[in-house]
Each structure stands twice: as structure tokens, then as C-alpha cells.
Residue frames relative to the residue before (quaternion, step in Angstrom):
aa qw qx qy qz dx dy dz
X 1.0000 0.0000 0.0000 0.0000 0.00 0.00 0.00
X 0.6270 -0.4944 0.4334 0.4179 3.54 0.89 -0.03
X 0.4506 -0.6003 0.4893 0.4440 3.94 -1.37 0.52
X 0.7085 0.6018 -0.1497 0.3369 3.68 0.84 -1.63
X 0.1241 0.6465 -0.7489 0.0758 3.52 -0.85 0.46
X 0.5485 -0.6146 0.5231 0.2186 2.55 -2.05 1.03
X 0.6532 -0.5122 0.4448 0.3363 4.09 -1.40 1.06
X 0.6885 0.5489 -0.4148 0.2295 3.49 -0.04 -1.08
X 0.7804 0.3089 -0.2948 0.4567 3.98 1.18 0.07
X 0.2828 -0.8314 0.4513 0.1585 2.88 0.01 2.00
X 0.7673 0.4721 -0.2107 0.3795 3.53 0.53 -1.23
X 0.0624 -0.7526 0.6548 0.0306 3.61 -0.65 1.16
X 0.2829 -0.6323 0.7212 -0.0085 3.39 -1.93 1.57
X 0.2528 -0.5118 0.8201 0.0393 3.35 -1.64 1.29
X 0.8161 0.3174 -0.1891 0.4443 2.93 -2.27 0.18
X 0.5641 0.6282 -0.4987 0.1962 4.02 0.17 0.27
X 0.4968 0.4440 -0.4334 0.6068 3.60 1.21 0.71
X 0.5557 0.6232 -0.3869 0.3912 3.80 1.16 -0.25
X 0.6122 -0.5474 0.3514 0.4496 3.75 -1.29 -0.49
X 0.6349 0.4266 -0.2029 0.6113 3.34 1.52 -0.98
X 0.7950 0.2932 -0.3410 0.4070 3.75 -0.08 -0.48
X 0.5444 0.6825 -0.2854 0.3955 3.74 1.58 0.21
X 0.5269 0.5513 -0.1974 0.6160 2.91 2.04 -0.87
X 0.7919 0.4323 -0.2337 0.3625 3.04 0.32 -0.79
X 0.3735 0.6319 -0.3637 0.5735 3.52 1.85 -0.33
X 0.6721 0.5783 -0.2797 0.3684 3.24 -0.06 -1.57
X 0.7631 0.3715 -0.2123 0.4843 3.35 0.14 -1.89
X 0.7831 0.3512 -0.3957 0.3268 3.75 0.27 -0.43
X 0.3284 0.6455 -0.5003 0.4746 3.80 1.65 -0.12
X 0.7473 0.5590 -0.2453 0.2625 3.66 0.34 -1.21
X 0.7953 0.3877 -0.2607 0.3864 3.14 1.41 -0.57
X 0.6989 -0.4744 0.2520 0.4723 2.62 1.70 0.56
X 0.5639 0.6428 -0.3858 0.3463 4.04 1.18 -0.79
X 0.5412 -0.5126 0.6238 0.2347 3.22 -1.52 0.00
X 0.0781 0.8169 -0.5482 0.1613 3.64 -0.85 0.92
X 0.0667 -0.7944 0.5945 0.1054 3.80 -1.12 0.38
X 0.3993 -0.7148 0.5727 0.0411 3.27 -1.16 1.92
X 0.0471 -0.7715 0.6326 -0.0492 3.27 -0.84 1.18
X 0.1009 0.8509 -0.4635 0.2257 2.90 0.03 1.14
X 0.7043 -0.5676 0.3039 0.2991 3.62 -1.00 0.70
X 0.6940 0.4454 0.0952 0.5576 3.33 0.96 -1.77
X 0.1345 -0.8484 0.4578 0.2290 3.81 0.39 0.37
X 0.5895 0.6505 -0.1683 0.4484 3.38 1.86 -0.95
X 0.6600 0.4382 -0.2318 0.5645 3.46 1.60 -0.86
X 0.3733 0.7000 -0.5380 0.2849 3.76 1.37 -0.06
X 0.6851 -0.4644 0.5594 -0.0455 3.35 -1.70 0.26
X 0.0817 0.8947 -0.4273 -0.1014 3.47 0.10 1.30
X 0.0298 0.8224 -0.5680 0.0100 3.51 -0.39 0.23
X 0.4743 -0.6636 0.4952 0.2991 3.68 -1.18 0.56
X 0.5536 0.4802 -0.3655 0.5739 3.87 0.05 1.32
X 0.6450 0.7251 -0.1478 0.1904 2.59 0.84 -1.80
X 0.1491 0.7315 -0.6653 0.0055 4.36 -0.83 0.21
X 0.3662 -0.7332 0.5670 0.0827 3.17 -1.61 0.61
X 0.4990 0.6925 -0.5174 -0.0614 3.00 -0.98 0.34
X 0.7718 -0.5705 0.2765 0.0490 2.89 -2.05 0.61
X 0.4371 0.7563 -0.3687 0.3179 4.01 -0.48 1.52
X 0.3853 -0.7536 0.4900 0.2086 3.01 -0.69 1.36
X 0.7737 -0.4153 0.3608 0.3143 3.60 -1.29 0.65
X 0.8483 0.4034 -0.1012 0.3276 2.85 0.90 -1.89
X 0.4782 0.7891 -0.1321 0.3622 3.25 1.86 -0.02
X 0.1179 -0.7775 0.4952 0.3693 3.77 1.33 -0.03
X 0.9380 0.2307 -0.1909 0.1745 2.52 0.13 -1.63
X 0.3344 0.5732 -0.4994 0.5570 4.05 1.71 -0.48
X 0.6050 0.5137 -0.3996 0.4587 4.40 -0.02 -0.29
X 0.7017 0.4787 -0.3129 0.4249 3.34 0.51 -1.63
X 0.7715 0.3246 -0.3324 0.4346 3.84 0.61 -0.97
X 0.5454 0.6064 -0.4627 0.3475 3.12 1.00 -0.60
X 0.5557 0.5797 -0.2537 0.5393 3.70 1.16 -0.77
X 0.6722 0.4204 -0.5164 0.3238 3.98 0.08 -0.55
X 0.8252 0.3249 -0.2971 0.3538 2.87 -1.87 1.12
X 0.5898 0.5512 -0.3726 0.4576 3.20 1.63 -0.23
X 0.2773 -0.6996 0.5839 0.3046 3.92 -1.13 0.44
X 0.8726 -0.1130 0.0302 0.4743 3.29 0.39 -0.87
X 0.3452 -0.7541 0.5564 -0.0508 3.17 -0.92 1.64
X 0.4836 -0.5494 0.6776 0.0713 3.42 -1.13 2.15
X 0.3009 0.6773 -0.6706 -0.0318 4.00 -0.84 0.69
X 0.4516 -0.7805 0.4299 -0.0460 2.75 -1.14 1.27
X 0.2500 -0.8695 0.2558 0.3406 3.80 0.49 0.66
X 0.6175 -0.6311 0.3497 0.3133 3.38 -0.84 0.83
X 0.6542 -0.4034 0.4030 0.4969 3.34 -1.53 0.24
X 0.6205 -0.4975 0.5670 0.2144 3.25 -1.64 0.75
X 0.2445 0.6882 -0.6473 0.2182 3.67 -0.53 1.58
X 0.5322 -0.5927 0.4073 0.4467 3.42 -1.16 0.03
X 0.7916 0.2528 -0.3686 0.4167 3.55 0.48 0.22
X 0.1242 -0.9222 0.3286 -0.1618 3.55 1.16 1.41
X 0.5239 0.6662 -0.2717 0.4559 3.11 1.86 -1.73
X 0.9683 0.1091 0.0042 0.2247 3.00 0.22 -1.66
X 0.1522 0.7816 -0.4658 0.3860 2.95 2.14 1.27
X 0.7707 0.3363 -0.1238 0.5269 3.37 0.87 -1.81
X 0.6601 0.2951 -0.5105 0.4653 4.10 0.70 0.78
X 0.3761 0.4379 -0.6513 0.4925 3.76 0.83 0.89
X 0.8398 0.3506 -0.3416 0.2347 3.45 0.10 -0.73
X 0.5117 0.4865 -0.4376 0.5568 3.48 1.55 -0.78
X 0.4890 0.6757 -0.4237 0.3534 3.92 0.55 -0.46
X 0.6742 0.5921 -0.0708 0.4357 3.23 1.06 -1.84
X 0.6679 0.5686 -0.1594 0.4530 3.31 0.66 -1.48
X 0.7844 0.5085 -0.1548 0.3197 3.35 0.88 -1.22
X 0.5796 0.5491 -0.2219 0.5598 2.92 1.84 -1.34
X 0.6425 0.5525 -0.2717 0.4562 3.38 1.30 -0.67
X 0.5165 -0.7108 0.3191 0.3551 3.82 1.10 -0.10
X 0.1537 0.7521 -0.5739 0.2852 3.68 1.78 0.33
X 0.1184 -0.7191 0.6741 0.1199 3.83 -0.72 0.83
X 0.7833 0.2386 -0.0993 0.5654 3.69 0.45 -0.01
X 0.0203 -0.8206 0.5702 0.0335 3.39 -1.34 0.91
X 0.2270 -0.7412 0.6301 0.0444 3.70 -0.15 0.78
X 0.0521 -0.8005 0.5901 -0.0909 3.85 -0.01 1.68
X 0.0260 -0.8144 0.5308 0.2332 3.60 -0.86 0.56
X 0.3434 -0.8053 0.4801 0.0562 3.17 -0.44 1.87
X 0.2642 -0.4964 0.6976 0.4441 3.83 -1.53 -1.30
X 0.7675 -0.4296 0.4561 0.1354 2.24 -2.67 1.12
X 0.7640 0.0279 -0.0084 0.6445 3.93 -0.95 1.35
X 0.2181 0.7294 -0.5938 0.2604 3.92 0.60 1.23
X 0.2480 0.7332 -0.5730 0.2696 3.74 -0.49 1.29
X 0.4280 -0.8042 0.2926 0.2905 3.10 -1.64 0.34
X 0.3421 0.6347 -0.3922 0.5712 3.05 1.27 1.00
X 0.5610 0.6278 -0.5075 0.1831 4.29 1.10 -1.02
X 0.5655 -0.5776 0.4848 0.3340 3.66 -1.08 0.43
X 0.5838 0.6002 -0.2849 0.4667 3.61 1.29 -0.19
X 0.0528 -0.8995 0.3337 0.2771 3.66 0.76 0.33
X 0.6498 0.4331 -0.4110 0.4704 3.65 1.13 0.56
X 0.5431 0.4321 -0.5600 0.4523 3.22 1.10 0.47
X 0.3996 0.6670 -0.4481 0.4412 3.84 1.02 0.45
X 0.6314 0.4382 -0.3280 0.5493 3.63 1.04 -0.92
X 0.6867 0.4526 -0.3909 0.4134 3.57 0.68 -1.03
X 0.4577 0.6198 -0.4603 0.4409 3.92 0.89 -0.55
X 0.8612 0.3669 -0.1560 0.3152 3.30 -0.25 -1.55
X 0.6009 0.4856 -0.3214 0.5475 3.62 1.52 -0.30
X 0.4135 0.5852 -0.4367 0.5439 3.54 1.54 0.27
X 0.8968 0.1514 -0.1913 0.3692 3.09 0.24 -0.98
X 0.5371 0.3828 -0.5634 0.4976 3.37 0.48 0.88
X 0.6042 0.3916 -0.5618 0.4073 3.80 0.22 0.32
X 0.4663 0.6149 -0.4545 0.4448 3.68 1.29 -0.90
X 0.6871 0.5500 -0.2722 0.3890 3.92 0.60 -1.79
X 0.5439 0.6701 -0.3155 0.3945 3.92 1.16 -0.69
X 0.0405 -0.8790 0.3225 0.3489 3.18 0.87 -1.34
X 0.1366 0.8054 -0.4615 0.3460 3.02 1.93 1.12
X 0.4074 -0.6247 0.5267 0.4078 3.86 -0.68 0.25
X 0.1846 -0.7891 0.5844 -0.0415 3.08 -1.30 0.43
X 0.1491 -0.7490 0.6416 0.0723 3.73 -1.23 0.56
X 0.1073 -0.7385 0.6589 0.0949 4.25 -0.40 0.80
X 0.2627 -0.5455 0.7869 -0.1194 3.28 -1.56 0.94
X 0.2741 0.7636 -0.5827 0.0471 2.70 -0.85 1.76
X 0.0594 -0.9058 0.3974 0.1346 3.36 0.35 1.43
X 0.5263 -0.5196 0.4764 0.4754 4.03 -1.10 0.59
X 0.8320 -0.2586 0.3183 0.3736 3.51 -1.55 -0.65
X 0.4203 -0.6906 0.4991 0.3119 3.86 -0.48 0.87
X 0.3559 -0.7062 0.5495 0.2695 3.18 -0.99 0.95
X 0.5303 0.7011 -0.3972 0.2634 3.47 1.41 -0.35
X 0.6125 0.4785 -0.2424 0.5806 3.52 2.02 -0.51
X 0.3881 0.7301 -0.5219 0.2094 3.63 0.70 0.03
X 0.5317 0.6081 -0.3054 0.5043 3.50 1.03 -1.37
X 0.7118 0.3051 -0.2968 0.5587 4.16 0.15 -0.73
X 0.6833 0.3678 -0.5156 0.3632 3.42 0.13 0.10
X 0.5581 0.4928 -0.3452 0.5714 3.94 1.10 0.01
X 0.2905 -0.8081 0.5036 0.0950 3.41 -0.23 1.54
X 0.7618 -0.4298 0.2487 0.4161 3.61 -1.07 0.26
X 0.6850 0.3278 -0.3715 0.5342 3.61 1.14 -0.44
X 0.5933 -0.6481 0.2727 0.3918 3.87 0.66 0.58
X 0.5960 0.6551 -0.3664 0.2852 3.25 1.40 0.81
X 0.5462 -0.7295 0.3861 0.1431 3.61 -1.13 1.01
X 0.1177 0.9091 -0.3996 0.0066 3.40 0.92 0.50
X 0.4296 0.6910 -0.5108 0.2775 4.15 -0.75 0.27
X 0.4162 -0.7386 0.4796 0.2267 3.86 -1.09 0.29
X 0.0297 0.7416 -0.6123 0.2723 3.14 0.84 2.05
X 0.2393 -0.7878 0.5523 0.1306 3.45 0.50 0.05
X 0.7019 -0.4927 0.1764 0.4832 3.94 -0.45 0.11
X 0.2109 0.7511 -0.6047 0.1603 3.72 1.66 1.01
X 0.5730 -0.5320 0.5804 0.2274 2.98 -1.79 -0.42
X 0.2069 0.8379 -0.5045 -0.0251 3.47 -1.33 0.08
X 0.0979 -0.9021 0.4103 0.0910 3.46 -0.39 0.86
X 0.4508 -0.7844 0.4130 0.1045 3.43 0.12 2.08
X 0.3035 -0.7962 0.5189 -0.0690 2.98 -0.80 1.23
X 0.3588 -0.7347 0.5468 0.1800 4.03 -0.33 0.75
X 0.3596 -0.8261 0.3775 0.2138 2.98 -1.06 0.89
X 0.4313 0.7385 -0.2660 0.4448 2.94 2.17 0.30
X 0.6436 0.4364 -0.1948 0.5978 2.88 1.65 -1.00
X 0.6254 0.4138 -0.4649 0.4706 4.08 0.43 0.37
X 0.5025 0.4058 -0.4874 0.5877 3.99 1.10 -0.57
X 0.9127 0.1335 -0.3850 0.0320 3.18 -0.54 -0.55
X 0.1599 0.6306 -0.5639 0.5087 3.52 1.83 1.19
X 0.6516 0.5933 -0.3501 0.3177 3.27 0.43 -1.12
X 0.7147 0.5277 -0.1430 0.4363 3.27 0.89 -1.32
X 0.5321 0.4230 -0.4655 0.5668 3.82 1.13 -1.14
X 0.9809 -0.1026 -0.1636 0.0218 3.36 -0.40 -0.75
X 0.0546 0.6765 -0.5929 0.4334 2.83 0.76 2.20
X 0.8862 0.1344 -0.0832 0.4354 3.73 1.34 -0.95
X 0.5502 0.6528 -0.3149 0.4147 3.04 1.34 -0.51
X 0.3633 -0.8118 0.3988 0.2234 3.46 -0.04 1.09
X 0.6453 0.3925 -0.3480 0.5553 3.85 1.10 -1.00
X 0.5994 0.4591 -0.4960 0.4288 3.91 0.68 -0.41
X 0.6128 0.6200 -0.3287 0.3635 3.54 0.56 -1.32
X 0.6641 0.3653 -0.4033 0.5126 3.88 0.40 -0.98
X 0.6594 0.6351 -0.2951 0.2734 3.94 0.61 -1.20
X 0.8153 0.2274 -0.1390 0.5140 3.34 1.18 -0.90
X 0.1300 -0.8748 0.2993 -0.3581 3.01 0.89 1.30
X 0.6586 -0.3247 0.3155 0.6011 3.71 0.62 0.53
X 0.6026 0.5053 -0.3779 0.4886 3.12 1.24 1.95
X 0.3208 -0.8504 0.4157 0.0324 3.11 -0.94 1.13
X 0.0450 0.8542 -0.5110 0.0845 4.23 -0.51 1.22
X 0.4732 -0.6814 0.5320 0.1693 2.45 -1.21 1.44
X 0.3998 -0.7732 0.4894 0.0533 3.62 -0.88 1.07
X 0.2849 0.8372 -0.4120 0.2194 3.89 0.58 0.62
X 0.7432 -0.5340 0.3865 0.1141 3.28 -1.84 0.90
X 0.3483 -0.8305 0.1762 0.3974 3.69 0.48 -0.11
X 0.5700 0.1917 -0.2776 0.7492 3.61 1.67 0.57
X 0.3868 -0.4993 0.7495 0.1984 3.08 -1.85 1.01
X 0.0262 -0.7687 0.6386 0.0240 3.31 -1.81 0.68
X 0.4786 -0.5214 0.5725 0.4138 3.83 -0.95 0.01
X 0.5027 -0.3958 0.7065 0.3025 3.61 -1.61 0.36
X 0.6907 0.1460 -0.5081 0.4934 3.90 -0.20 0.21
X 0.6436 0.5401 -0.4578 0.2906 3.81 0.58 -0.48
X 0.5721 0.5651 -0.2807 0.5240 3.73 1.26 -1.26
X 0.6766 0.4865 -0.2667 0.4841 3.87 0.67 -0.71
X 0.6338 0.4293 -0.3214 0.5574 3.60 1.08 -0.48
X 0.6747 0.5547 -0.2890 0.3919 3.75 1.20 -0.87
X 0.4901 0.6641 -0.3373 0.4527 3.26 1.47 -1.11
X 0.7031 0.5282 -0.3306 0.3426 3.34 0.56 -2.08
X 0.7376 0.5719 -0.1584 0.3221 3.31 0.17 -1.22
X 0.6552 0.5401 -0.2412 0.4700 3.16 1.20 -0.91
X 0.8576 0.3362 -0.0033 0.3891 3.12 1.00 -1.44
X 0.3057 -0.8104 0.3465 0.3602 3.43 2.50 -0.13
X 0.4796 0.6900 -0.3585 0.4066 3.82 1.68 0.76
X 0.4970 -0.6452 0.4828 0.3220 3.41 -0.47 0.52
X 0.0510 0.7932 -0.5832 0.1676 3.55 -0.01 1.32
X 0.2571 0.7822 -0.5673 -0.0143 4.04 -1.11 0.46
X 0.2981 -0.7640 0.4738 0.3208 3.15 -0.76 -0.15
X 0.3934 -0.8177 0.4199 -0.0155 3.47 -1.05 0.91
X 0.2863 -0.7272 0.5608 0.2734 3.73 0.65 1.39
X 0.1362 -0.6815 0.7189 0.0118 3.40 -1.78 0.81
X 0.3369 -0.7830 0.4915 0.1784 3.34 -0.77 0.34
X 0.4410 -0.7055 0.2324 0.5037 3.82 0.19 1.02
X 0.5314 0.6006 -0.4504 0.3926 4.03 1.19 -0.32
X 0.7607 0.3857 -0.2880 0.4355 3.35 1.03 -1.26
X 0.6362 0.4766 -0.4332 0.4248 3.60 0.73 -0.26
X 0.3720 0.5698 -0.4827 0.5513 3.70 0.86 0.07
X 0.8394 0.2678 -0.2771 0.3832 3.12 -0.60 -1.42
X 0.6742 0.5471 -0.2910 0.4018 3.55 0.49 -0.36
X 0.6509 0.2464 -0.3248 0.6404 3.47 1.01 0.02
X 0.6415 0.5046 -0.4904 0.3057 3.59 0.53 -0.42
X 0.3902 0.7535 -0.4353 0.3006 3.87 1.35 0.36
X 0.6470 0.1497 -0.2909 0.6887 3.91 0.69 0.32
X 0.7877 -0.4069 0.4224 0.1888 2.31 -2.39 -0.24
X 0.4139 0.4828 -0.6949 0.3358 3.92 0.42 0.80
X 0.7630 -0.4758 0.3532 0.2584 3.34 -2.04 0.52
X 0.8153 -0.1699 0.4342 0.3433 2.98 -1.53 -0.33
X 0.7221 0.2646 -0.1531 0.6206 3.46 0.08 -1.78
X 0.5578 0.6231 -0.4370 0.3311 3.68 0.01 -0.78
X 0.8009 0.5135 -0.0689 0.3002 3.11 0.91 -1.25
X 0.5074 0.3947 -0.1469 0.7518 2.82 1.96 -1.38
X 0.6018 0.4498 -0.5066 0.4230 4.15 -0.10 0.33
X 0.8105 0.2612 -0.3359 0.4025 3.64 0.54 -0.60
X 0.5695 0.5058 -0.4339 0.4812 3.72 1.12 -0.30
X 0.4646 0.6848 -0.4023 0.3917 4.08 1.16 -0.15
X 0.6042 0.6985 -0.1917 0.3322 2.65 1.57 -2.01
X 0.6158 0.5268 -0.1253 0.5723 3.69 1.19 -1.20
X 0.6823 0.4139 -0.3297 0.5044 3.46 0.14 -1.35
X 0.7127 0.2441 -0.4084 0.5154 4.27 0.37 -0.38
X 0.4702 0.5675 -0.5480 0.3958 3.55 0.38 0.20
X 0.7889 0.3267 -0.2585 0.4517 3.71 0.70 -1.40
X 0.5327 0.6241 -0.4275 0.3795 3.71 1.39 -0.40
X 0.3883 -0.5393 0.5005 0.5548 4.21 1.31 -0.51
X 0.4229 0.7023 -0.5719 0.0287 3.71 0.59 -0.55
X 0.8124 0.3312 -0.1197 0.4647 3.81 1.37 -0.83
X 0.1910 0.6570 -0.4672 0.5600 3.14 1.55 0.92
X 0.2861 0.6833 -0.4999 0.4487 3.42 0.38 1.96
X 0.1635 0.7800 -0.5965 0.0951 3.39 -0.58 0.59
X 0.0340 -0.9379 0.3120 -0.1479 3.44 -0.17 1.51
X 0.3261 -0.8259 0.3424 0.3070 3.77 0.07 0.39
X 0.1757 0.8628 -0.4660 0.0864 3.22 1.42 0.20
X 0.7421 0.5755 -0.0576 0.3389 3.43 0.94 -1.66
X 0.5586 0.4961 -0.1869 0.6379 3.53 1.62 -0.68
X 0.7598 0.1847 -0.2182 0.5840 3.87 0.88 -1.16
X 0.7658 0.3116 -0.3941 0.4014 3.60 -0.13 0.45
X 0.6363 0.5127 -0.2010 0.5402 3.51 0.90 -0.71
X 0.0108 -0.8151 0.5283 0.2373 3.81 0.70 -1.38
X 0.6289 0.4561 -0.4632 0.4265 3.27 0.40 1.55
X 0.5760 -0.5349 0.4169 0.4565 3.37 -0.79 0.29
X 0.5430 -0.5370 0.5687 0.3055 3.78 -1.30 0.79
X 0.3348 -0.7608 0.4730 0.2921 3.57 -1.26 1.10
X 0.4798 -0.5868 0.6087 0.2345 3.53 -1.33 0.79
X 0.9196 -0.0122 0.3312 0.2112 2.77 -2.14 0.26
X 0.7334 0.6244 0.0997 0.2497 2.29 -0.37 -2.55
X 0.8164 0.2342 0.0284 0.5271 3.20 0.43 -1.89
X 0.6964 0.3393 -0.4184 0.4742 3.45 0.74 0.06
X 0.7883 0.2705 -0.4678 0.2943 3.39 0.62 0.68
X 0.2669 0.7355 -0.4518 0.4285 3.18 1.50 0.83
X 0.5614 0.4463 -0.3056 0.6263 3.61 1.97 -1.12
X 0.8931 0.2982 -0.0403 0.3345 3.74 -0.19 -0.98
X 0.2330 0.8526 -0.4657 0.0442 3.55 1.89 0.35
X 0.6193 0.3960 -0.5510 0.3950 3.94 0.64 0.61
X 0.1085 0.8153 -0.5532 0.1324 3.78 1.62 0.23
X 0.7591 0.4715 -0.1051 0.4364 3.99 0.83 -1.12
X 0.5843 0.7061 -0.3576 0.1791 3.47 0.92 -0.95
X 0.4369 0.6964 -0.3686 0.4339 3.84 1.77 0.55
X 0.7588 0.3413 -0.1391 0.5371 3.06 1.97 -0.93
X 0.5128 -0.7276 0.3343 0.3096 3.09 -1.28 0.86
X 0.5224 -0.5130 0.4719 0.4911 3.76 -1.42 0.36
């Protein structure tokens, strides 16, 4: 793509061939702004009128660094889940910096530490603090679980299986994190406010995995439940194909911080930054009413 790009697109987007950093493309084409897609795949880039591409892998300082010139503030988006994840997303916050990005807008997870019972919200902790260590400003996004994945966690017989015990969790739309995303990437009075600040991103009722499974049913007139797992038996059960180790231990974690309260979060993030009510349940399958159609009536 060339070292040089032209200044005039301050705001740089990761993840815009993705679901979350696509939305968030989309929503800023609309208003009309100016923006630069950085994106792996130059061919899979996104057109839009404003719009400029260019081309770079996370892991790359320096193909990142140019991708980055001229940009002020830079939407990063967190990489696929791998086992060396940490230090995918400090080549790029590396990059960015060297590149003069004065502001980073990171989309993290909900109760992200290095201690969280979730072990990728552990990567998302530690990529906090090394942008924090940069002294570039910065904005963290932490949304709970997408409600847009809920459906795949209800297996073909309409059951909900994992060792969430009777935790809680309050699903979160992925419509509703682009378009936080978006106030404050553009919204100038949001933008000064969140500022070396960090929001939790949530749904508007926390629920149990037997409670969401009873909601599902009802909604959808399918035979939905949920199914206590012990953390041995949910292992073995996913450890049937071929994803890794960590892969394996990351989504049965996923559960174990559900039953720990760790995502027992309800937040206003979405109402005060967004100005709408957070979607429900409810409302995402009013958007997606074939969301079920794996499970039987």
C-alpha cells in the first residue's frame, strides 16, 4: 500500500471486514466522516465515500506503524483468540504509537483482569495495561457476552449446557457496542468525557443460563434448557475435535465466570453514551426471529 498516506483521516478502524469492527465502519460512513480501514486483506476492505484502506497484520509493528500515520484515534479491535494474543495486540498498540495515534479506543471484556476466571478476559487486562504504560489517552470497552452468540450456545437439541451454575449474565448486542463504539470515536461531547476511561458495556437484565433458556423457550415456542455441566464434563465435551488446549480451557472459563458473579453487571453505558435503551432479549429476536431455527419446536 505504500509508506505515506494522506492526514485528512484522523480516525482509524480495525476489524472492518469483522462483525463488530464492520458495524462500526458502517455507522461512521453514515455520518458522513472520513475514516481509515486497516485491515488485513486489502481486497476484503470496505468501500465507503471518505473512506481509505490500508493494509496490516497486528503482528507486524512496523506494516501497523504506517498503516497508523496520520491517524488520531484508532478503534482497536481485539484479535482472534490465539495463544499468543498478548502480544499480537502490543505489536499493534506498539505500532500505533510509533505511528503518533494520540488516543486509543480498545475493545476489551466485562471485569477484564489478571486474576478474571475467564482466561481471555486476562489477555484483554494486560493489553490495558500496556496501552495505559504508552501514555497515549485511551477509552476501554468492556462489553459482557454478545447476545448475538447466544443462539450457538443452544445446541441442536435446544440444550444449554456449561458450569454457569445459577450465575448471572447480562447479554449484550452487538449493535449496541458499535454504536457506543461510534459516540465515542465521534461524538465530540462524548469523546472529551471518556477520556482515560473505561465502560462496562451491558444488556439491560442480568440472568442465569437456566433463566435465559426459559426466556429463549417462550419467546421462540422451542424447547430450550439449560444443562448444569461440571467443569470435568465440560472439558471433556469440547475437548472432542480439533481446537487446542487453550481454546478449550477459554470457553469452559467462559461459564466458570458466569457462575463466579464475575459478569453479573448491569450497566448504563448504552442509554448514556449511545441514547437508547440497551437491546433485550426480547428485541433481538424480534430482529433475528429465525435466531433458533437449529432447534426443535
Amino acid at each position: 500500500m505504500g509508506d505515506d498516506h494522506t492526514t485528512n483521516h484522523t480516525i482509524g478502524v480495525t476489524g472492518s471486514t469483522g462483525a463488530l469492527g464492520g458495524r462500526v465502519a458502517a455507522r461512521i460512513a453514515r455520518l458522513g466522516l472520513s475514516q481509515r480501514l486497516i485491515v488485513r486483506d486489502i481486497n476484503r476492505a470496505p468501500e465507503y465515500p471518505g473512506s481509505s484502506a490500508a493494509m496490516a497484520a497486528y503482528e507486524d509493528t512496523a506494516a501497523f506503524e504506517r498503516a497508523c500515520r496520520g491517524v488520531d484515534t484508532l478503534f482497536l479491535v481485539s484479535a482472534t483468540e490465539s495463544e499468543d494474543r498478548v502480544d499480537v495486540h502490543l505489536s499493534a498498540v506498539d505500532g500505533a504509537v510509533k505511528a503518533g495515534v494520540s488516543r486509543i479506543v480498545y475493545l476489551s471484556f466485562l471485569r477484564a483482569g489478571p486474576a478474571s476466571t475467564f482466561t481471555f478476559a486476562r489477555t484483554h487486562f494486560f493489553t490495558e495495561a500496556h496501552i495505559r504504560s504508552t501514555g497515549v489517552r485511551y477509552t476501554f470497552l468492556r462489553p459482557s457476552l454478545y447476545l448475538d452468540l447466544l443462539p450457538h450456545w443452544v445446541d441442536g437439541s435446544g440444550a444449554l449446557r456449561g458450569p454457569a451454575g445459577e450465575g448471572r449474565v447480562a447479554w449484550v448486542s452487538r449493535d449496541d457496542v458499535a454504536d457506543v463504539a461510534t459516540a465515542v470515536l465521534t461524538d465530540p461531547g462524548v469523546r472529551l468525557n471518556s477520556e482515560n476511561a473505561t465502560y462496562d458495556v451491558t444488556g439491560p437484565e442480568a440472568l442465569s443460563l437456566s433463566a435465559t433458556a426459559e426466556r429463549l423457550g417462550t419467546l421462540t415456542g422451542r424447547t430450550v434448557r439449560y444443562v448444569p455441566q461440571s467443569r470435568e464434563e465440560a472439558l471433556e465435551a469440547r475437548r472432542g475435535g480439533d481446537a487446542p488446549e487453550w481454546a478449550v480451557e477459554g470457553w469452559v472459563s467462559s461459564y466458570e465466570a458466569i457462575a463466579a458473579g464475575e459478569l453479573d453487571v448491569v450497566a448504563p453505558t448504552v442509554a448514556d453514551l449511545a441514547g437508547h435503551p440497551a437491546q433485550s432479549i426480547e428485541g433481538f429476536l424480534r430482529r433475528h426471529p429465525s435466531a433458533l431455527a437449529h432447534v426443535p419446536v
